[in-house]
N, CA, C, O and CB atoms as a CASP TS submission, in Angstrom:
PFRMAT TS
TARGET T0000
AUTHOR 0000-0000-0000
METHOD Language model
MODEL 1
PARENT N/A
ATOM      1  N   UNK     1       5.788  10.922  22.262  1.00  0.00           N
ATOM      2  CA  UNK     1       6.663   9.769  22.328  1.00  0.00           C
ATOM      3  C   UNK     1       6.649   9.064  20.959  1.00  0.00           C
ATOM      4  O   UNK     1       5.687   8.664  20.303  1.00  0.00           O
ATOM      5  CB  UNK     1       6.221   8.798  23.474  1.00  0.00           C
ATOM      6  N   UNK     2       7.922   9.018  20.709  1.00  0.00           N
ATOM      7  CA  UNK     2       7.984   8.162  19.306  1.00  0.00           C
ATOM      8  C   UNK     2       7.024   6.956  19.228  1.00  0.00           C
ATOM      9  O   UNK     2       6.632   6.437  20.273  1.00  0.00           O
ATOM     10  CB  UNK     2       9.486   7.540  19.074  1.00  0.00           C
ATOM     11  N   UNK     3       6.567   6.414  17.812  1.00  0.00           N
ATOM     12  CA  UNK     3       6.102   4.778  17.752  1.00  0.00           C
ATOM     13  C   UNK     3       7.195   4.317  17.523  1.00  0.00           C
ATOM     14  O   UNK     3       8.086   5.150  17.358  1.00  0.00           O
ATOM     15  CB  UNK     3       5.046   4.197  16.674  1.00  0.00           C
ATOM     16  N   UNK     4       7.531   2.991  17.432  1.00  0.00           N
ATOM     17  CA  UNK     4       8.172   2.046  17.346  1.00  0.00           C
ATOM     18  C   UNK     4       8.144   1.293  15.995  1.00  0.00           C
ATOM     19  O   UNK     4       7.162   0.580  15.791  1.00  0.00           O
ATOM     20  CB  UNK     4       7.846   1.410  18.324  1.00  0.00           C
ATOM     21  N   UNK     5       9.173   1.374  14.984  1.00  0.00           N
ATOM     22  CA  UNK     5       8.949   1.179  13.297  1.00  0.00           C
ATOM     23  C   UNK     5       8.432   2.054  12.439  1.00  0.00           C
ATOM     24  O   UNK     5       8.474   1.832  11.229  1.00  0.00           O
ATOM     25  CB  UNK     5       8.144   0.199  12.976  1.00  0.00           C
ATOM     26  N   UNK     6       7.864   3.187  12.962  1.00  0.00           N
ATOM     27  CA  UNK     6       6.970   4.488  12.121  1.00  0.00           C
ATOM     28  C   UNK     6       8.016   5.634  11.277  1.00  0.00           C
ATOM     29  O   UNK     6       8.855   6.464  11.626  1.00  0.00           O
ATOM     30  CB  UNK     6       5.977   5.561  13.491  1.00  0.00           C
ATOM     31  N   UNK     7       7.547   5.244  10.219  1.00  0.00           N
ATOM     32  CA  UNK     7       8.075   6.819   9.827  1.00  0.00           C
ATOM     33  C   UNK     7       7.146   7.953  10.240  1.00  0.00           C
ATOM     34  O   UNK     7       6.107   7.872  10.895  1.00  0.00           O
ATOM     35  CB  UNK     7       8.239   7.015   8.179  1.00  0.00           C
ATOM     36  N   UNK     8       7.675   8.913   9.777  1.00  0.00           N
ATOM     37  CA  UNK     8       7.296  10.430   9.885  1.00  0.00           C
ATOM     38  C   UNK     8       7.361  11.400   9.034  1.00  0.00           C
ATOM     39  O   UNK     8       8.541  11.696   8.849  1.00  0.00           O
ATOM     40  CB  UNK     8       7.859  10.950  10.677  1.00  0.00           C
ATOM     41  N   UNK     9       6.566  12.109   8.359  1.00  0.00           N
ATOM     42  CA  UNK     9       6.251  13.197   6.711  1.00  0.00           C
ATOM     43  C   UNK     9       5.862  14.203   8.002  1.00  0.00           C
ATOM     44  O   UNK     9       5.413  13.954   9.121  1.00  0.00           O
ATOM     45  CB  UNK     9       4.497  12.661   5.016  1.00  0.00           C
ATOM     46  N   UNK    10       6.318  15.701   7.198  1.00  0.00           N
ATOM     47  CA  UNK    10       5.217  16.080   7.672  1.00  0.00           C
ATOM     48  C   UNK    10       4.606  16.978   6.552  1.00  0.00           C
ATOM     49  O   UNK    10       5.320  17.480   5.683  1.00  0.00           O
ATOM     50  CB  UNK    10       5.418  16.697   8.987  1.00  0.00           C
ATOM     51  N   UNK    11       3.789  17.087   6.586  1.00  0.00           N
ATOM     52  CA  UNK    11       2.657  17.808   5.120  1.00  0.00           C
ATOM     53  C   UNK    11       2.108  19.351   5.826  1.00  0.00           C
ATOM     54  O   UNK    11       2.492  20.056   6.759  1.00  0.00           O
ATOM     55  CB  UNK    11       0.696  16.448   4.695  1.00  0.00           C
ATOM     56  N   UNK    12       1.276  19.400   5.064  1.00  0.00           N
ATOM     57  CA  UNK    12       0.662  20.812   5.037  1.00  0.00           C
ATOM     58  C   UNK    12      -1.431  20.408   4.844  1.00  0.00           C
ATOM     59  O   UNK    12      -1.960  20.187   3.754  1.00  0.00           O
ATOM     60  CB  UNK    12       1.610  21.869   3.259  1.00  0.00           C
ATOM     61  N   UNK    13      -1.941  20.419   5.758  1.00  0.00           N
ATOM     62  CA  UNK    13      -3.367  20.441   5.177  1.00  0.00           C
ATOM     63  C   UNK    13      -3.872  21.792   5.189  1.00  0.00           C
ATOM     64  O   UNK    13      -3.247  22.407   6.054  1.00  0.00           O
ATOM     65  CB  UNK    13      -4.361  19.542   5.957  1.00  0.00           C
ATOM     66  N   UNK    14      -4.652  22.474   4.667  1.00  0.00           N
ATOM     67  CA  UNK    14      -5.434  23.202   4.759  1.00  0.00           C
ATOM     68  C   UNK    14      -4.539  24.456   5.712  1.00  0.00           C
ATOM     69  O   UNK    14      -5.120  25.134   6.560  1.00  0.00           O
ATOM     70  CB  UNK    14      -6.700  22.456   5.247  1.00  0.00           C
ATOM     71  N   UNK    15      -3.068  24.607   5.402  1.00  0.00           N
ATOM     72  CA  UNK    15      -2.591  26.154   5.700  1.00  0.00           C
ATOM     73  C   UNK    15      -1.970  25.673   6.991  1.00  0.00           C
ATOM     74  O   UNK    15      -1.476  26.545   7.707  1.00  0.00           O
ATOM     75  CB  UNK    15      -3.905  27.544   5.864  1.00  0.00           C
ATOM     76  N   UNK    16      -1.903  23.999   7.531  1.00  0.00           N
ATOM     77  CA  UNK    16      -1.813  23.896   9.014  1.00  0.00           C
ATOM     78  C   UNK    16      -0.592  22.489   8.548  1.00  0.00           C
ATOM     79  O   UNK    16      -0.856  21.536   7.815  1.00  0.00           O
ATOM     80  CB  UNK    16      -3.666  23.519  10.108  1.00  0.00           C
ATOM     81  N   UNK    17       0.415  22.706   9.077  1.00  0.00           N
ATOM     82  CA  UNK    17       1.493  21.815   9.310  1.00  0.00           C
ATOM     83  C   UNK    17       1.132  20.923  10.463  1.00  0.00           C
ATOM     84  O   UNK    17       0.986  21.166  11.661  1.00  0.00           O
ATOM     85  CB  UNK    17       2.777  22.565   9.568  1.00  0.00           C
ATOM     86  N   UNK    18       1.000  19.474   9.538  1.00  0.00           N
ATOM     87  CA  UNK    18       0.871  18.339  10.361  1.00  0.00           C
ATOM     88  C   UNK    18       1.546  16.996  10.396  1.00  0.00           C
ATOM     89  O   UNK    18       1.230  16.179   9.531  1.00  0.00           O
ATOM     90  CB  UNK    18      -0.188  18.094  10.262  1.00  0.00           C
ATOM     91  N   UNK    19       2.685  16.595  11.549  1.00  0.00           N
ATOM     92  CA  UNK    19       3.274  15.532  11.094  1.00  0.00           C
ATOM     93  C   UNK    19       2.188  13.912  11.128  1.00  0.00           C
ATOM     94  O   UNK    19       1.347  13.739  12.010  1.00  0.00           O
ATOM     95  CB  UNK    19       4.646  15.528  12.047  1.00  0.00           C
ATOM     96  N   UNK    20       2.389  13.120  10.260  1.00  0.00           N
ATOM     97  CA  UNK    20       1.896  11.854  10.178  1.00  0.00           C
ATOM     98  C   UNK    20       2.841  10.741  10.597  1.00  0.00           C
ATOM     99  O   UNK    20       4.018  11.095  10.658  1.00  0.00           O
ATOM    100  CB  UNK    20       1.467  11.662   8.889  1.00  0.00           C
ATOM    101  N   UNK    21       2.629   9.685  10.848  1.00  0.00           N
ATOM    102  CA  UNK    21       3.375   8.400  11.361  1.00  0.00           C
ATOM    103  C   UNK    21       2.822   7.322  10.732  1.00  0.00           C
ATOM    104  O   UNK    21       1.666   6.947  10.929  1.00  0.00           O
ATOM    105  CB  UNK    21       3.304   8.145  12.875  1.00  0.00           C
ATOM    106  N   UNK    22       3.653   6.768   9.928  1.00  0.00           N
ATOM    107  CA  UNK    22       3.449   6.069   9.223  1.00  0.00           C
ATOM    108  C   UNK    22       3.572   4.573   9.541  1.00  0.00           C
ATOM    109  O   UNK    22       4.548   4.319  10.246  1.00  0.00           O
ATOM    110  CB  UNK    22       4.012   6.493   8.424  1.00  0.00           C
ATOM    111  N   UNK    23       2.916   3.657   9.236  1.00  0.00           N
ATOM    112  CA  UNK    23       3.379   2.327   9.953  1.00  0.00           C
ATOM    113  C   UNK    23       3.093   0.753   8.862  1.00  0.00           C
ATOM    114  O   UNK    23       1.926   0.410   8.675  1.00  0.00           O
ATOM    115  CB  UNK    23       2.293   2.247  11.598  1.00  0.00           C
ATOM    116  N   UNK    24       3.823   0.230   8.461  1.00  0.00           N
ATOM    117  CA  UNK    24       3.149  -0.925   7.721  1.00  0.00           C
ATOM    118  C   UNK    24       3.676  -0.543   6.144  1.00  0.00           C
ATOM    119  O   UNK    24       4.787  -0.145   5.791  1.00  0.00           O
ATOM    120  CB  UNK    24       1.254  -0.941   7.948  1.00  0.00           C
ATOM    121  N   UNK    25       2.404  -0.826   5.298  1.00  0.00           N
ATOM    122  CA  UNK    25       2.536  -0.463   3.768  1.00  0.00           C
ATOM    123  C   UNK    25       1.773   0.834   4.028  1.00  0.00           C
ATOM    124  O   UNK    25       0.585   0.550   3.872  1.00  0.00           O
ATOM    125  CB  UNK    25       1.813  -1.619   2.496  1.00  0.00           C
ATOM    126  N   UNK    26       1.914   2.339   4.406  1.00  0.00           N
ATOM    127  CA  UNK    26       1.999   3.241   4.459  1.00  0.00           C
ATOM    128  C   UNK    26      -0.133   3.943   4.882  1.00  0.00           C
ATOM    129  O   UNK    26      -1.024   4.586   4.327  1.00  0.00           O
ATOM    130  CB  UNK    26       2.999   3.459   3.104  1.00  0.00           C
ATOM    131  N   UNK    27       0.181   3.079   6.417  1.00  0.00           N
ATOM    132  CA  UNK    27      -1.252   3.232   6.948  1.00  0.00           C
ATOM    133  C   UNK    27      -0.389   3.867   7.966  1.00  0.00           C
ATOM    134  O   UNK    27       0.628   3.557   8.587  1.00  0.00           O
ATOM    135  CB  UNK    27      -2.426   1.857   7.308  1.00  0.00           C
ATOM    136  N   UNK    28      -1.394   5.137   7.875  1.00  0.00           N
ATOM    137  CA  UNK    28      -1.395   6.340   8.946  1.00  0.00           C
ATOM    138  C   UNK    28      -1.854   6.127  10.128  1.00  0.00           C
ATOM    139  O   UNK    28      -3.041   6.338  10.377  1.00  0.00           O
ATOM    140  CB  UNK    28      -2.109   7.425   8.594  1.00  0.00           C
ATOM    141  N   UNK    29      -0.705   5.524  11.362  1.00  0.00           N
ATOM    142  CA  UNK    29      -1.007   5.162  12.343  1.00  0.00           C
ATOM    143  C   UNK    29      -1.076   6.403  13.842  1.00  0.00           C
ATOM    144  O   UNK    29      -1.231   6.181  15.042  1.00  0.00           O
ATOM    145  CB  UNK    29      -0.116   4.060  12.323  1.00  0.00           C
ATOM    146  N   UNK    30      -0.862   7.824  13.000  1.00  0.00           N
ATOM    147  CA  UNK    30      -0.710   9.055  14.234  1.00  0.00           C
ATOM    148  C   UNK    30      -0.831  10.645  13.101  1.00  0.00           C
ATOM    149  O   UNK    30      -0.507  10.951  11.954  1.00  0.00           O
ATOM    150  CB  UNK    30       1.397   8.881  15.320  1.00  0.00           C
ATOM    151  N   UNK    31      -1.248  11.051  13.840  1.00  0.00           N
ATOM    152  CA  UNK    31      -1.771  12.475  13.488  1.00  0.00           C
ATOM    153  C   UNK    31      -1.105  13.599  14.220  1.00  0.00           C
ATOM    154  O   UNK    31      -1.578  13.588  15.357  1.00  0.00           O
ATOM    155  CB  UNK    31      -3.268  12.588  13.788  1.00  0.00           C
ATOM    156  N   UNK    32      -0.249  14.542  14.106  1.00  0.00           N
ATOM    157  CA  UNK    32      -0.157  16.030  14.881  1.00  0.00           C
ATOM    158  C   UNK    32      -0.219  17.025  14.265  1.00  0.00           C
ATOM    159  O   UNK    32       0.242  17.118  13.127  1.00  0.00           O
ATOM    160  CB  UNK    32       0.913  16.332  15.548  1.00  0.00           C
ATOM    161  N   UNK    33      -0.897  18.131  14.984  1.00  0.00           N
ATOM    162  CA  UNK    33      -1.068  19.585  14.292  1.00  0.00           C
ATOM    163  C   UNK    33       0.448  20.077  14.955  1.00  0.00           C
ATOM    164  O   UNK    33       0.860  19.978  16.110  1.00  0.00           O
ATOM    165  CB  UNK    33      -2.745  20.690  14.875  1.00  0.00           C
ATOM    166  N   UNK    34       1.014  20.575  13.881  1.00  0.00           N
ATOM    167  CA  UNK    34       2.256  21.053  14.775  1.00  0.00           C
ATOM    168  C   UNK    34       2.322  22.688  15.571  1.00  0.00           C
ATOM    169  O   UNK    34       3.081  23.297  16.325  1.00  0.00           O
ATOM    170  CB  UNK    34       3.556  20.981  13.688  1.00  0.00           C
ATOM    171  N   UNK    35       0.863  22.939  14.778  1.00  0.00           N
ATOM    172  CA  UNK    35       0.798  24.806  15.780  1.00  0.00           C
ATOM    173  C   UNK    35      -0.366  24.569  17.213  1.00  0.00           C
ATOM    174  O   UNK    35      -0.412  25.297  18.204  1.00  0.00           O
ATOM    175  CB  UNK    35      -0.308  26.621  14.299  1.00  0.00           C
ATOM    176  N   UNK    36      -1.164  23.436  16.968  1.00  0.00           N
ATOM    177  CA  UNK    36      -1.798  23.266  18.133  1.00  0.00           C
ATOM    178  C   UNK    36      -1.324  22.112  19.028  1.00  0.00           C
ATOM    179  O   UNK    36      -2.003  22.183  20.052  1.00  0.00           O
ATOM    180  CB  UNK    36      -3.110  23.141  17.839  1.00  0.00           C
ATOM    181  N   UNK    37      -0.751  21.422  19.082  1.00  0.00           N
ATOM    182  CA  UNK    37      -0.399  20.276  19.456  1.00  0.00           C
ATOM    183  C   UNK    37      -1.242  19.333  19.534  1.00  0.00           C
ATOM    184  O   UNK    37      -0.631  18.372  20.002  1.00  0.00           O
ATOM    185  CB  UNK    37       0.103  20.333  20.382  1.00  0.00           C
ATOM    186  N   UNK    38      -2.360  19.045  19.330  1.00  0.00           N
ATOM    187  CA  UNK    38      -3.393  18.585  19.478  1.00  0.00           C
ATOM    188  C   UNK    38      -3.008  16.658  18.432  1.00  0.00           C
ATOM    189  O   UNK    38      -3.017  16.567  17.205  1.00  0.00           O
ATOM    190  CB  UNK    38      -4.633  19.962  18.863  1.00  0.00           C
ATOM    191  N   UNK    39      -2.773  15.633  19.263  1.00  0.00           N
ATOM    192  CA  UNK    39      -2.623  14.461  18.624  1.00  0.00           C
ATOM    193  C   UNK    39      -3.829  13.291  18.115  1.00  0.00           C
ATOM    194  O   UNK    39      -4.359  12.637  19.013  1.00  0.00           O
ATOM    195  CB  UNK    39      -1.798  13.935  19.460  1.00  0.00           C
ATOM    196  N   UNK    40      -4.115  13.119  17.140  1.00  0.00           N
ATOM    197  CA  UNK    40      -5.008  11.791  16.552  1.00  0.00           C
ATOM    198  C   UNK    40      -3.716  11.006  16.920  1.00  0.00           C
ATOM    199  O   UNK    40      -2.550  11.189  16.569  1.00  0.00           O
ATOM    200  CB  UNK    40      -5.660  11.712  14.611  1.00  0.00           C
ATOM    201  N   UNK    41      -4.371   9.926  17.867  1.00  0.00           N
ATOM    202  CA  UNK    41      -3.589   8.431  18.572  1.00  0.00           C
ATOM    203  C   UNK    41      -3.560   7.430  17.945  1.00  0.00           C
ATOM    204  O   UNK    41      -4.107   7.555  16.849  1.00  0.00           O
ATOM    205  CB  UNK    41      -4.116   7.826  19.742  1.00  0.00           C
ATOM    206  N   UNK    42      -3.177   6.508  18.139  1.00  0.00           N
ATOM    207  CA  UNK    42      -2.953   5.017  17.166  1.00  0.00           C
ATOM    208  C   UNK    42      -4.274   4.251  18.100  1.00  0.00           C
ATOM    209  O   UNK    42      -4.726   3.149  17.790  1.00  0.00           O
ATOM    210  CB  UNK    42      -0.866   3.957  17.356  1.00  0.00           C
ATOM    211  N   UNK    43      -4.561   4.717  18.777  1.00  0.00           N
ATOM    212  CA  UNK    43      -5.779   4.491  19.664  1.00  0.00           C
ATOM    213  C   UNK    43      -7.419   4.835  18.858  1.00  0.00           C
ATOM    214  O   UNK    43      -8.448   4.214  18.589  1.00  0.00           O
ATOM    215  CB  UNK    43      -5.512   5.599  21.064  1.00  0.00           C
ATOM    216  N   UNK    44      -6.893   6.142  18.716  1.00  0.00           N
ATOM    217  CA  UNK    44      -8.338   6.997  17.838  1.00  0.00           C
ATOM    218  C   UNK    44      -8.236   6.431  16.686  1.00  0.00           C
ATOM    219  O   UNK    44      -9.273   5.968  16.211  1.00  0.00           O
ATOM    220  CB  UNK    44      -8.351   8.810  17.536  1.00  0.00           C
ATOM    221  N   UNK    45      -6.966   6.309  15.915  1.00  0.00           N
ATOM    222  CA  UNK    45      -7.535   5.664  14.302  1.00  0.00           C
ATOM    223  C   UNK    45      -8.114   4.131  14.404  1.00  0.00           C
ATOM    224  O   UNK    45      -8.767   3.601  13.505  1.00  0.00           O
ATOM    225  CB  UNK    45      -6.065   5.549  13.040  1.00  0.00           C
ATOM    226  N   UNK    46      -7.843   3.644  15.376  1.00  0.00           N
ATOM    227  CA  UNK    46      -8.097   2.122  15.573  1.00  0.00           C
ATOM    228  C   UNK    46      -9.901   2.292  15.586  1.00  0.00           C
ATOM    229  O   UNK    46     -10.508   1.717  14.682  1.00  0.00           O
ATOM    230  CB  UNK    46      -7.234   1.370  17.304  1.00  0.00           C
ATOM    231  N   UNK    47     -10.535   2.925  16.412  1.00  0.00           N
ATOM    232  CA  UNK    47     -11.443   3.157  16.576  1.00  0.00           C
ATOM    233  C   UNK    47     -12.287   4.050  15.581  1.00  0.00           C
ATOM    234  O   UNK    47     -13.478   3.843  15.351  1.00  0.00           O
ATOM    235  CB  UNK    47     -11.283   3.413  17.564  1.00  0.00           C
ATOM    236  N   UNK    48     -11.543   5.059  15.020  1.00  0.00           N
ATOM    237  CA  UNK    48     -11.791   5.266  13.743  1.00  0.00           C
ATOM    238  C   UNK    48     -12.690   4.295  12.460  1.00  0.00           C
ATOM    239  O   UNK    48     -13.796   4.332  11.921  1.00  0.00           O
ATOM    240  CB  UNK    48     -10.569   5.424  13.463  1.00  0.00           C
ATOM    241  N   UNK    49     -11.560   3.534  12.401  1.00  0.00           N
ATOM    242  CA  UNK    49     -11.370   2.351  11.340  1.00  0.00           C
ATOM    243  C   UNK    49     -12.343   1.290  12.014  1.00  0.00           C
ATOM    244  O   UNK    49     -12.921   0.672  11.120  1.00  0.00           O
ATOM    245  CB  UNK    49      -9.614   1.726  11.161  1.00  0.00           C
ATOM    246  N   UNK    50     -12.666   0.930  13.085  1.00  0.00           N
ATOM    247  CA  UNK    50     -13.464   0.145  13.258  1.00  0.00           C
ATOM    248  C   UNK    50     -15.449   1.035  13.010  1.00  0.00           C
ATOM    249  O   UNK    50     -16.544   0.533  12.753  1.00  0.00           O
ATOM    250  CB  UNK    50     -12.867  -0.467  14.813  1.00  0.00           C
ATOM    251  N   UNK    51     -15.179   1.884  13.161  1.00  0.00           N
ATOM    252  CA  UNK    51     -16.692   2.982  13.036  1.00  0.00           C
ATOM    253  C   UNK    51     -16.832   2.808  11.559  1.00  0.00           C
ATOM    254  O   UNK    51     -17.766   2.177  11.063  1.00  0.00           O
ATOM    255  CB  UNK    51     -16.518   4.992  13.519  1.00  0.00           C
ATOM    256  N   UNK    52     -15.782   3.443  10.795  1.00  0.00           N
ATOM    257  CA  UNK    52     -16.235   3.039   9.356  1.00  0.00           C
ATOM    258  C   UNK    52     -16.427   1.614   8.889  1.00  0.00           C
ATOM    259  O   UNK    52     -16.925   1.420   7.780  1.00  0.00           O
ATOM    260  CB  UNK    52     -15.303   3.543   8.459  1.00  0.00           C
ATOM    261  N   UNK    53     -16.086   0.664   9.613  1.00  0.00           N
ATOM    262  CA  UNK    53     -16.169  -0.502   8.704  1.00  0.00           C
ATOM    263  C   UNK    53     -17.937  -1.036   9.173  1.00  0.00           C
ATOM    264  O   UNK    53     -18.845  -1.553   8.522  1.00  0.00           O
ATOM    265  CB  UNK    53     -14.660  -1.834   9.109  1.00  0.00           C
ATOM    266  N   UNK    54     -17.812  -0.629  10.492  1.00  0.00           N
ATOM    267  CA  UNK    54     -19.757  -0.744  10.686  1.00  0.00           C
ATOM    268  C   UNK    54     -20.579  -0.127   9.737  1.00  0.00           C
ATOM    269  O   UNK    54     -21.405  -0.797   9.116  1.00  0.00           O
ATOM    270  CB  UNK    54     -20.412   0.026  12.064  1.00  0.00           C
ATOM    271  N   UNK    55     -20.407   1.438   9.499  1.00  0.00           N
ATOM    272  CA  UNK    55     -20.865   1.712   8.558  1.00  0.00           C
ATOM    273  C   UNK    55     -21.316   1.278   7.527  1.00  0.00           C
ATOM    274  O   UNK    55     -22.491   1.209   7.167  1.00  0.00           O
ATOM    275  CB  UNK    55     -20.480   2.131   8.392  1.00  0.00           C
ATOM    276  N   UNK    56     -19.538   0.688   6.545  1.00  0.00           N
ATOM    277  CA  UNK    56     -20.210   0.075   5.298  1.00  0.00           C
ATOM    278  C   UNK    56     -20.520  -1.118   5.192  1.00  0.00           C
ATOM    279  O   UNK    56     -20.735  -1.660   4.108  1.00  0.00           O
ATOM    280  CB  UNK    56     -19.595   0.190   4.291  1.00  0.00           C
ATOM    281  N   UNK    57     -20.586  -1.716   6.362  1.00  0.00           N
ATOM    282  CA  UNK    57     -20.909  -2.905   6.689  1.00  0.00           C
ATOM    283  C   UNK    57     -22.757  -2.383   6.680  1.00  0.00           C
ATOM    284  O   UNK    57     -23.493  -2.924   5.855  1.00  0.00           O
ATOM    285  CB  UNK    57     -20.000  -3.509   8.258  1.00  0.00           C
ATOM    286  N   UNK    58     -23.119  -1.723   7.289  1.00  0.00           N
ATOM    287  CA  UNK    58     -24.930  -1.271   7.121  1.00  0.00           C
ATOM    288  C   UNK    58     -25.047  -0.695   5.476  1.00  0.00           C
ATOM    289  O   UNK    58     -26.146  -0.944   4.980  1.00  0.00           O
ATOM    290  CB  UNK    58     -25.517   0.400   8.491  1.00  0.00           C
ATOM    291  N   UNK    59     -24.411  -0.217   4.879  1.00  0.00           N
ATOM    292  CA  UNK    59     -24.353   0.344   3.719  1.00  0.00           C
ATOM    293  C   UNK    59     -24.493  -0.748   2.937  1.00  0.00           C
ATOM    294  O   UNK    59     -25.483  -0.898   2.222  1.00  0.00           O
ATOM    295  CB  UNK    59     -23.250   1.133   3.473  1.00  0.00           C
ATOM    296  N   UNK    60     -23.704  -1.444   2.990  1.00  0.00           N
ATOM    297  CA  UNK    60     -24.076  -3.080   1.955  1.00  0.00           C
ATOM    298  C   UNK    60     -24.950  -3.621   2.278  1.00  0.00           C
ATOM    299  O   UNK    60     -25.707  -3.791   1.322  1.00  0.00           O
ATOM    300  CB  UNK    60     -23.180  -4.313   1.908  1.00  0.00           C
ATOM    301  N   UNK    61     -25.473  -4.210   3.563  1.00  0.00           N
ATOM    302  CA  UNK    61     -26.349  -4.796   3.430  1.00  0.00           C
ATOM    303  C   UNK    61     -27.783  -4.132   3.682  1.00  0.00           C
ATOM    304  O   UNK    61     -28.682  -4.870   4.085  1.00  0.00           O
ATOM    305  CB  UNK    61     -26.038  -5.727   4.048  1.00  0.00           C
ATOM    306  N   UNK    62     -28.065  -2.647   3.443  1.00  0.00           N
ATOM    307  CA  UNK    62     -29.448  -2.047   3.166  1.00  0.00           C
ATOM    308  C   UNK    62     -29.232  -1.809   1.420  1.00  0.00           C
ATOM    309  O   UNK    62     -30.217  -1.393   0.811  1.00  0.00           O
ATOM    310  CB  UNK    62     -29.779  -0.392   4.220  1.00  0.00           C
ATOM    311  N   UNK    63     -28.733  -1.913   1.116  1.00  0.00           N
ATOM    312  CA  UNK    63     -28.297  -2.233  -0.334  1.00  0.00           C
ATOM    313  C   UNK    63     -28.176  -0.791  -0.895  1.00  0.00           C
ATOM    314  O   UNK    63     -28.327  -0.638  -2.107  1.00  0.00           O
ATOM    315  CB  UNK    63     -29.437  -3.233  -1.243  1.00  0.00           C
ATOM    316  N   UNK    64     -27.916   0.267  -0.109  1.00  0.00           N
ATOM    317  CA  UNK    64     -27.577   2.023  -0.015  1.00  0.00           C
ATOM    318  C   UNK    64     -25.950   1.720  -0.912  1.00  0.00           C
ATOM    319  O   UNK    64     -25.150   0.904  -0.454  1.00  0.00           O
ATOM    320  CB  UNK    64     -27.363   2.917   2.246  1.00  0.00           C
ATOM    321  N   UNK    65     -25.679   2.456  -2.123  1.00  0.00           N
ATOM    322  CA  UNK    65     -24.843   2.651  -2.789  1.00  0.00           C
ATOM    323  C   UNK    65     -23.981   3.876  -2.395  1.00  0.00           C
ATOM    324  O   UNK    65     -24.436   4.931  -1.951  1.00  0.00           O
ATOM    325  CB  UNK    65     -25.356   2.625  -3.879  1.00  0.00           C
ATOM    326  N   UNK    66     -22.425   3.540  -2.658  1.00  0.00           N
ATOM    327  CA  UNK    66     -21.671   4.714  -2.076  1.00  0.00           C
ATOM    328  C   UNK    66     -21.798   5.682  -3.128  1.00  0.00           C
ATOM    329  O   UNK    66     -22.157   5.143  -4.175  1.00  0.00           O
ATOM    330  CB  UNK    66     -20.124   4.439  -1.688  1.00  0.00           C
ATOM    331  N   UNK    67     -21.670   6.624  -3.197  1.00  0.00           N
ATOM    332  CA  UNK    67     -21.685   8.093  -4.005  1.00  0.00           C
ATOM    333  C   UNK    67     -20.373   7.860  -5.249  1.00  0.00           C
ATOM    334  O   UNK    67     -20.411   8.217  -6.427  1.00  0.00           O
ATOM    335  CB  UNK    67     -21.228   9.681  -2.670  1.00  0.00           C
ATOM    336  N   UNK    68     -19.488   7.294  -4.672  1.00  0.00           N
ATOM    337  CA  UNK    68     -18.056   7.206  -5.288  1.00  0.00           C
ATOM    338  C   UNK    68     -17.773   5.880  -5.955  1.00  0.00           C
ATOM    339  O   UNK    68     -16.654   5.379  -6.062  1.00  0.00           O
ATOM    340  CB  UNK    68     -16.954   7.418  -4.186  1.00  0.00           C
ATOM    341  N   UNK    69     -19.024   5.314  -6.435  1.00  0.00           N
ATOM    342  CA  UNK    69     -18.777   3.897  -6.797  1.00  0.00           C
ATOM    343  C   UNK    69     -19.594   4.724  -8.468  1.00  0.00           C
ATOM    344  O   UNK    69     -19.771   4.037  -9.474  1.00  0.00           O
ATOM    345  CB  UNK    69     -19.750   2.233  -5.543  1.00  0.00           C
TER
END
């Protein structure tokens, strides 16, 4: 089912055609493999995005440096 305001790309990762849904200033709000059907939800990235921000939320304050800084 469509989102509501989203665009749609679809790319290539790793040999596997996948459309994205785009929403906002170009935050990836949906995920599909287009040979498996298999969908990342606007549900899962929400939850996603909240897991990483705990993370570097423990990362800063054990004073653990990111690799990429």
């Amino acid at each position: 089912m469509p989102i509501s305001g989203a665009r749609y790309r679809v790319v290539t990762r790793g040999g596997k055609k996948v459309r994205l849904a785009f929403k906002g200033k170009g935050k990836v709000v949906e995920a599909k493999n287009l040979e498996t059907g298999a969908t990342h939800t606007p549900a899962e990235f929400g939850r996603d995005e909240a897991k990483s921000s705990v993370v570097q939320n423990m990362l800063r304050s054990s004073g653990a440096r990111n690799s990429r800084e």
